[in-house]
N, C-alpha and C positions, 0 to 999 in steps of 0.2 A: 840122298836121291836127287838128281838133276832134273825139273820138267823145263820143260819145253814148251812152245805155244806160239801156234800161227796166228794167232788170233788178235788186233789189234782195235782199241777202241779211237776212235775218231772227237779228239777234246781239243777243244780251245784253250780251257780254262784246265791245267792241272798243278793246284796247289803244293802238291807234295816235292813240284821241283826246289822249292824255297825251303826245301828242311831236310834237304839230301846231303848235306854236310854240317859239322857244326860252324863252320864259318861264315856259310850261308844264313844260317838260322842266327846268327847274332847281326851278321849285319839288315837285317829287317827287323829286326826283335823291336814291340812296341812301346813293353814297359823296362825300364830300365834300372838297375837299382846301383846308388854310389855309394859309398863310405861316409860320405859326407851328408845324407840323405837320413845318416842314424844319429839319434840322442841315446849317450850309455847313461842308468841310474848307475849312483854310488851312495850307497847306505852309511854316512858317516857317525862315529860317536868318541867321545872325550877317548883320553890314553894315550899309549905309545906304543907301537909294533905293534896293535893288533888287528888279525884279519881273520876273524872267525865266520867260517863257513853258514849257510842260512839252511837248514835241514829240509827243507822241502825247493829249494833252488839250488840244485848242484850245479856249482860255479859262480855264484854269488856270495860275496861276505857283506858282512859288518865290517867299516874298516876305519881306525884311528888316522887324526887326518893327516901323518906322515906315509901314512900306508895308501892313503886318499890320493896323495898327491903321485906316487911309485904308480898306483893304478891308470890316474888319468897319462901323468905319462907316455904310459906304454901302450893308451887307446891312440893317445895321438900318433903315436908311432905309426900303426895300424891303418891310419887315415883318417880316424875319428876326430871330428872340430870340435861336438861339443859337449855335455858333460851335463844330468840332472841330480841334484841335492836334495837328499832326506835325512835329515837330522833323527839322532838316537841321545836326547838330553840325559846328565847325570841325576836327573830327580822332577819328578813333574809334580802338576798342584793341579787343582778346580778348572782354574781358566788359563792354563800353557804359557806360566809365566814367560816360562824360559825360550819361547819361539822370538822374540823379539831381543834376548839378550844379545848383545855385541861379543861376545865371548862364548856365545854358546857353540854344538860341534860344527854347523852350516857356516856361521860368518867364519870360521877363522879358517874352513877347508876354501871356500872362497877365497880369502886372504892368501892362504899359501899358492890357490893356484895359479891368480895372479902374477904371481912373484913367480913361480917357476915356472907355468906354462901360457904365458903372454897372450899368443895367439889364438887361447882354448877358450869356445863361448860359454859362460856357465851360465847355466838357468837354476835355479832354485825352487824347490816346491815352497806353498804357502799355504799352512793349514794348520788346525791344532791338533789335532788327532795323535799325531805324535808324543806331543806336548801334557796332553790333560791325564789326568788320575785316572777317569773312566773310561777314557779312550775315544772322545765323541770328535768331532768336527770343529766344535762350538762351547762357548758357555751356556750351561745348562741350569735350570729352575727345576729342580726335581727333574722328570723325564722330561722334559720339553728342551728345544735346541734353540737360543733366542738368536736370533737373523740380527739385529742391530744392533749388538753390543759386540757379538761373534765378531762385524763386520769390522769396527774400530780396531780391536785385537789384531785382527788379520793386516790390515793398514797399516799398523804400526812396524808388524814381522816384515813386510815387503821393505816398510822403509832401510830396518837395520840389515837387510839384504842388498838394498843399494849399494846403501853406505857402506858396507862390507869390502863390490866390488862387482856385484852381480849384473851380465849382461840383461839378464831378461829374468822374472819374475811371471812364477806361474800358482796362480790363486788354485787350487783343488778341490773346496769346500763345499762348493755350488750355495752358499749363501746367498740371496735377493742381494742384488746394488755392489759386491763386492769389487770389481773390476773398476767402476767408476770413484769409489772412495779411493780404492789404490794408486786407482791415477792420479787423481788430487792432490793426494797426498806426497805421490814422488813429486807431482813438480811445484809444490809448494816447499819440499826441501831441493829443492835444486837440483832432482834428477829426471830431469824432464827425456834424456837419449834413454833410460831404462826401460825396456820394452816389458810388455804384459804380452804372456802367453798363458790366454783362460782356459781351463779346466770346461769347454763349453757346453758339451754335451754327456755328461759324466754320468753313468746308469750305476744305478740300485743290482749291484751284479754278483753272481756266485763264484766269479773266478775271479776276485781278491784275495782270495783266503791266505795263499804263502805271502802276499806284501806283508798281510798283517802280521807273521810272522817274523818277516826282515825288519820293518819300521816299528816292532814292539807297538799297536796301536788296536786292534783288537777290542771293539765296543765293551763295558762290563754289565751294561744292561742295553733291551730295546736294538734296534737295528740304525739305519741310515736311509729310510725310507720315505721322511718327509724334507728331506735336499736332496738327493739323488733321484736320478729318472726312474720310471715307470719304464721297465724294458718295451711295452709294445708301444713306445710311443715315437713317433716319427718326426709328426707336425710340432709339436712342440720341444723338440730339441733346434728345431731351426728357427725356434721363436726363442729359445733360448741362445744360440749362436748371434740373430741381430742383435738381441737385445745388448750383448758382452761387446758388438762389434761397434755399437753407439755408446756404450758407454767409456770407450778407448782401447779393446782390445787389439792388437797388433796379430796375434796367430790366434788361431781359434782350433779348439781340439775333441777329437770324439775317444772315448775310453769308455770301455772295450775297445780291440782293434775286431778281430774276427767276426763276432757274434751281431757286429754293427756296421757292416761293409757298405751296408745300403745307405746307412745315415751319412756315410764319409762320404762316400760319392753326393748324396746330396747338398751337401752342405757343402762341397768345393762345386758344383754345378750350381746353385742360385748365389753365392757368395763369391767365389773367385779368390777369395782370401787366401794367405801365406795359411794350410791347416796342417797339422799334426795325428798322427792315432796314437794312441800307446800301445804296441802290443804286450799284455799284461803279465803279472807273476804265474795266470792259473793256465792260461796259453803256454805262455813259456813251460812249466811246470810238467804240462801234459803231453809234451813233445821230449821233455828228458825223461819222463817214465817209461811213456811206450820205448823209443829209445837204447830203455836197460834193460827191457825186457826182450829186448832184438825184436817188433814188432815192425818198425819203418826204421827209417834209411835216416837217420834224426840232420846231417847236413842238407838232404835231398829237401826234407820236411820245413826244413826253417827257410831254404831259399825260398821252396816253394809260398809257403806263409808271406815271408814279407815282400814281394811279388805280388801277391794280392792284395796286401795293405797298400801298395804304393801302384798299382794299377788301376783300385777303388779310390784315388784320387789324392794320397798323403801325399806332403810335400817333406813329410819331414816324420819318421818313423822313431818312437821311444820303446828302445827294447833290450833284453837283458842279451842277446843276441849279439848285439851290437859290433864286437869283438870277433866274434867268430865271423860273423857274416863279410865284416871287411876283409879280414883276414882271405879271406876265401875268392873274393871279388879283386 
């Protein structure tokens, strides 16, 4: 049916002319999002050829680090710069020997990426979680998480991350002082251009649950609730953020990405700093369920998502996503 209308309203101001085409609408568009604006995780562990799918992140594997390197590869392809490292050791103990090993699966997928993809920034997580029998953060006294011996361990893991090849080093653990032993310690071995990107604002959160299944890390007792945030806390994530930022942090990062839009905005609003979010396994997770269940429009949904991570003020988005999003852009 065709209507009609004499009727004309008399506007100065009419916004809708700026979104009457899509050409329009991008070239005023306010948030912008690049390729280069995303960090891909890669779940690395000992072996050859394998890339075994993660059951609760479809389109995520576990992958040996020839398969590590085919992956990163084909992000750079894509437009992807840079590349995050989670180690899957062949055998863990008490206090995560094997996080600091030269040969374990992190240093040597660094090594190879090096060598094959030169231009590709690798960041590296730093934590034991991965690493330990119980699956905690830390070395542990019965239940209890000990903050200053955890922290040495963790020093040690960043250092053989250096030395491996790693651009940038990222502490996870939310230990007391970690960032500032880290730093010490790189430039007391000589790697003083290795940058720290802290874990800064890291919450006590229910949408981990599929990492824990990709990183095998999984607490066996007790939770992560005396180093991890207090979700309703605000002020002291940005007491946490200076604190990392005095003690040598280079990027500062909030994880969660969604559930914490506010903290991100805040923390690049009184900071200014180079920041990060992660958006995470249970984020991710929950966009390829609905998804398969033909619920939303799952490309529509993840642009949308990281869009608002990087409008709430990231400078630099960690997400499983990563691939597809450039791909797309």
């Amino acid at each position: 049916m065709r209507v009609t209308t004499t009727y004309k309203l008399s506007l100065t101001q009419r916004p809708r002319r700026l979104r009457r085409t899509e050409s329009i609408r991008q070239l005023v568009r306010e948030t912008r999002l690049t390729p280069d604006c995303f960090v891909y995780p890669l779940f690395v562990c000992d072996g050859e050829g394998l890339r075994r799918e993660v059951s609760s992140m479809p389109g995520v594997y576990q992958l040996s680090v020839d398969q590590a390197v085919r992956e990163a590869e084909a992000a750079r392809a894509d437009g992807i710069t840079a590349v995050i490292l989670f180690g899957l050791p062949s055998s863990k103990d008490e206090v995560g020997s094997l996080a600091a090993d030269p040969e374990a699966p992190v240093q040597e997928t660094v090594r190879a990426l090096k060598r094959a993809v030169p231009d590709l920034v690798v960041m590296t997580d730093v934590c034991l979680c991965e690493y330990t029998s119980h699956g905690h953060c830390g070395i542990v006294d019965g239940e209890e998480i000990l903050n200053d011996a955890t922290v040495a361990h963790l020093a040690q893991a960043a250092l053989s991350h250096a030395a491996a090849g790693a651009d940038i080093v990222a502490p996870s653990d939310m230990m007391d002082g970690r960032v500032g032993a880290i730093r010490r310690t790189l430039d007391e071995g000589g790697y003083e251009g290795v940058s720290i990107m802290s874990y800064a604002a890291k919450y006590c959160s229910g949408f981990y649950g599929p990492f824990r299944e990709a990183a095998d890390s999984t607490p066996q007792f007790g939770d992560r609730r005396t180093h991890q945030m207090d979700p309703a806390n605000v002020e002291e994530a940005l007491r946490e953020v200076e604190t990392d930022i005095a003690e040598g942090a280079d990027i500062v990062m909030v994880k969660p990405a969604l559930p914490y839009l506010d903290v991100l905005a805040k923390v690049k609003e009184r900071f200014g700093r180079p920041t990060a979010a992660y958006h995470v396994s249970g984020e991710y997770a929950m966009i390829k369920a609905a998804a398969a269940r033909g619920w939303i429009d799952e490309s529509r949904v993840m642009m949308e998502t990281l869009t608002s991570i990087r409008r709430a003020g990231a400078d630099i988005i960690i997400t499983y996503y990563a691939r597809d999003a450039a791909r797309m852009l």
